[in-house]
N, C-alpha and C positions, 0 to 999 in steps of 0.2 A: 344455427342449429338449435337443437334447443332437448333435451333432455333425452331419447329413444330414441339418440335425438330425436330431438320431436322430431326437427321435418327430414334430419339425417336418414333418421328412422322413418319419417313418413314420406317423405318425398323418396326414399327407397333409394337416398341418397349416395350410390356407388355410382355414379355417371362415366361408363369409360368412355375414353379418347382413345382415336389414332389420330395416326401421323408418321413422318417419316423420321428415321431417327437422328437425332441429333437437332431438328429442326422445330422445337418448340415456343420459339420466340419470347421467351421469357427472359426478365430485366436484370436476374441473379448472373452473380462472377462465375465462369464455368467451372470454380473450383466451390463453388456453393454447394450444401447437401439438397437442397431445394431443388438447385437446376439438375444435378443427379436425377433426383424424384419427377422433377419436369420429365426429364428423356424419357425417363422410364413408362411415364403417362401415354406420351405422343406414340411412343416404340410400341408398346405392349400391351394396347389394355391392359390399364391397371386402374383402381379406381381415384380417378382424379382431386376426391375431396382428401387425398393422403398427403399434396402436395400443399397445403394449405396452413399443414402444422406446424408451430411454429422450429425457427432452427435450435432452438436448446436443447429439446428434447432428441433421443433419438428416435427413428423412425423405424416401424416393421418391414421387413425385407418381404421383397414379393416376388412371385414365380412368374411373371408375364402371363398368367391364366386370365380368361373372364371374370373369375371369381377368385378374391385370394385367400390365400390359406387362411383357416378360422381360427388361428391365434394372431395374426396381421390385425384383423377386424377388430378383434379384442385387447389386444394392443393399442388401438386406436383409440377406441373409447377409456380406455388406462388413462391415457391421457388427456382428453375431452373431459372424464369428470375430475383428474385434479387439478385439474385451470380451474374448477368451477369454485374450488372449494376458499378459491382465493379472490373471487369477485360473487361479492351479495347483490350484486346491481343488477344482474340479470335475473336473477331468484325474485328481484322485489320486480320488477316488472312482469313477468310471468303471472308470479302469482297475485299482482293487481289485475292484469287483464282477464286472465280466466277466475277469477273468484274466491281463491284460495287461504284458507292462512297462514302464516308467517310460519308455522313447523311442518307444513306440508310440503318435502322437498318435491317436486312432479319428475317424471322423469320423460313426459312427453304434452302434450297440449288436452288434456283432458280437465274441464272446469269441472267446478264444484254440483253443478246438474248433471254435467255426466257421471261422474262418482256416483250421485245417487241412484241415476240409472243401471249403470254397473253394478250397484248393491242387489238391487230388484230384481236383476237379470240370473244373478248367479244365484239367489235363493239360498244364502247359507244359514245355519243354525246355528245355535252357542256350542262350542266344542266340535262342529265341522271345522273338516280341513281345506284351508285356501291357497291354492298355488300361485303364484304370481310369480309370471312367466317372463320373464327380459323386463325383470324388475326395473332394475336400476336402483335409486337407491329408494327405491322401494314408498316412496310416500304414497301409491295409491291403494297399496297392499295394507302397510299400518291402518290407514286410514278405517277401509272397507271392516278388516277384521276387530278392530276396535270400534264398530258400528253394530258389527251382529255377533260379536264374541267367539270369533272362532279363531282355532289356529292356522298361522302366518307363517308358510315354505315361500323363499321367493330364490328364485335359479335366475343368476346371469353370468355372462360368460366374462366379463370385466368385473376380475379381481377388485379392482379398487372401488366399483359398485358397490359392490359386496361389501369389500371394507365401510364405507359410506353410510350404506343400508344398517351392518350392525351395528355402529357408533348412532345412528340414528334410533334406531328401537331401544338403545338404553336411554338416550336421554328421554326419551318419553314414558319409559318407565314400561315399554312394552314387550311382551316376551313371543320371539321368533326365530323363528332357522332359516340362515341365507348361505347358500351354498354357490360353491361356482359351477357351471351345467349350461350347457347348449341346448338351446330348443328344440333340438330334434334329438340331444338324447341328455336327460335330466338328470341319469342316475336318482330318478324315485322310483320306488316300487308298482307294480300296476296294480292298481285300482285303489292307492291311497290316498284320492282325491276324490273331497267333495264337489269342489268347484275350481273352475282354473281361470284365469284371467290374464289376457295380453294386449296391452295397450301401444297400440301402433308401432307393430314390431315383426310379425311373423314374416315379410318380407327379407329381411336379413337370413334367414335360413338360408344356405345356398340352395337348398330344393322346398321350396315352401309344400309340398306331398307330405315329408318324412315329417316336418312338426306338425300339421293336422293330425296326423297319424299318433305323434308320442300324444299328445295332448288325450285323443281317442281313449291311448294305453295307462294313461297315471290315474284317468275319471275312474269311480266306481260307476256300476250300471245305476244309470237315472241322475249320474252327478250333472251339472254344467258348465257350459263355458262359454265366456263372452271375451267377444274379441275388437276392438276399434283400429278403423285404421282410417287411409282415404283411399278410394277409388278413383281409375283412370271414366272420361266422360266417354272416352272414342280409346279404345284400349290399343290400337294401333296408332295412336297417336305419338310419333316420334319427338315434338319436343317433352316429353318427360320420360324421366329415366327409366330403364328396361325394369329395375327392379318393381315402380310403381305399378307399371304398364301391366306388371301380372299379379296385381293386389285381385280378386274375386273371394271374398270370405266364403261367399255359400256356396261355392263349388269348390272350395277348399274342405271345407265342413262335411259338407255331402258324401263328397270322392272316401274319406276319413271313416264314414259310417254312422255320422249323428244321424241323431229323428230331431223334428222338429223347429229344424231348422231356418232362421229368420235373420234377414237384412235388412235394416232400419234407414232410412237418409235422418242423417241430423243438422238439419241446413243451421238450425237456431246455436249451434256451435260456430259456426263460421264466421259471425261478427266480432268475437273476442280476437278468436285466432288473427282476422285482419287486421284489426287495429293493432294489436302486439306488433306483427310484422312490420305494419309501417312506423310503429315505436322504433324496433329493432333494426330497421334500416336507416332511419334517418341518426340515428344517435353514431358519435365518435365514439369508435373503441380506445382509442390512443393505442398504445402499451399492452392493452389488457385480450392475453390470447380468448377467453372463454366471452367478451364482450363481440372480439372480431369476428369470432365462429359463430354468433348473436346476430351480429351484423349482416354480415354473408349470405346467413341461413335466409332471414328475411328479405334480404335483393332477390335471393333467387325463390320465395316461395312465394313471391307477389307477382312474378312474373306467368308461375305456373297455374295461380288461384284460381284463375276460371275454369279449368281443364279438369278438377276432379270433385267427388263428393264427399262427405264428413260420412259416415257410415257406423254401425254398430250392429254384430252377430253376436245372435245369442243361439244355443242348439244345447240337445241332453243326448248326452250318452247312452244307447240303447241299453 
């Protein structure tokens, strides 16, 4: 995984499983919460990277839906960022391979050229307002706004992001508002956005429709918004997960009601991200949950590497 997670978040990492129940083959004592969480995978679609956490924590309960409830989701990541906050080792690889510095926490695979990209895209002025959208803990949002001087909202739906995000903007000395807010409904006002930015996220929305749409609602007219993610190569492509399979930015964008709407390929991204990956897959986590969820992410993001593109949309709000 890795921060939006990255590839949680990018790879649209909710993979369900069937199967019959009871029959999951998995190596937990049947009185494990684990093998619980297994059945429930095999039985229910449910999303399989749930089974993965480790057993100390508990786990969010789920309705056997496709999609599960969006405090489940959020719960998850609860816990995903505070494994993180107890291993730097994954922070210092990250941010060697994508280009970053040591106070730039990422919360997805975005290097230090694409930030600058991202700056340019979004076109902010000093004292414009920047929303940064499934922040996390926010270092691409600090970043950006402490580049062109504007003010820094950043909405995500994990609380402890959030927590994360604010201890991080004090230690930098930086002034911002991080609230907690779903991407398809922010609780911002409409049109108190100059610019909005979402880094490899919009996928998570159970209806990726309604966040283009809020995105649409918080822009003032002529604001912007740029969004990254990856895209599927063959969008019917069954080995990647369904959430991926319906990444399309500018038919997101469009449907939503932007002008000027534009999809970028960023292949020149994809060499960091590899190498990371094969960082992340070949290193031992031991013990250490946010290293395994490190580990994992990259088994399974090298496997899918050739099947998508690095991508970046930009579009203005009528």
């Amino acid at each position: 995984m890795n921060e939006a997670l990255a590839w949680l978040a990018s790879s649209g990492e909710v993979r369900m499983t069937a199967g019959a129940p009871g029959n999951c083959g998995c190596s937990a004592s049947r009185s494990d919460i684990s093998h619980r969480l297994c059945r429930q995978v095999t039985a229910g679609w449910v999303p399989s990277f749930l089974s993965r956490r480790r057993q100390a924590t508990t786990r969010p309960r789920h309705t056997g839906q496709v999609n599960p409830e969006p405090g489940s989701l959020a719960e998850y990541f609860d816990g995903w960022y505070a494994d993180m906050t107890g291993s730097p080792v994954k922070d210092e690889i990250q941010q060697r391979h994508l280009g970053l510095p040591p106070h730039l926490l990422s919360r997805s695979l975005l290097g230090w050229d694409g930030i600058a990209e991202a700056a340019a895209g979004l076109r902010l002025f000093p004292g414009g307002t920047l929303v940064d959208l499934a922040c996390g803990r926010s270092g691409y949002g600090l970043e950006i706004a402490a580049r062109t001087g504007a003010r820094l909202v950043g909405v995500d739906f994990s609380a402890e992001a959030v927590r994360q995000a604010r201890e991080q903007a004090r230690r930098l000395g930086a002034t911002a508002d991080f609230r907690i807010g779903d991407l398809s409904v922010t609780g911002l006002d409409a049109g108190s956005a100059d610019a909005v930015l979402c880094v490899d996220a919009i996928q998570f929305a159970p209806r990726p429709d309604t966040a283009y749409r809020e995105i649409r609602r918080i822009l003032t007219s002529g604001g912007r918004a740029v969004l990254t993610n990856w895209e599927p190569l063959e969008r019917d492509d069954q080995r990647l997960p369904a959430r991926l399979r319906r990444v399309d930015l500018g038919a997101g964008l469009t449907a939503a009601g932007f002008e000027s709407v534009e999809v970028r390929d960023r292949p020149g991204w994809r060499a960091s991200e590899r190498a990371m990956w094969q960082e992340a897959a070949a290193l031992d986590p031991r013990d250490d949950p946010a290293l395994r969820a490190f580990h994992d992410e990259g088994v399974r993001s090298l496997e899918i590497f050739g099947l998508v593109r690095r991508v970046m949309a930009t579009a203005s709000a009528p």
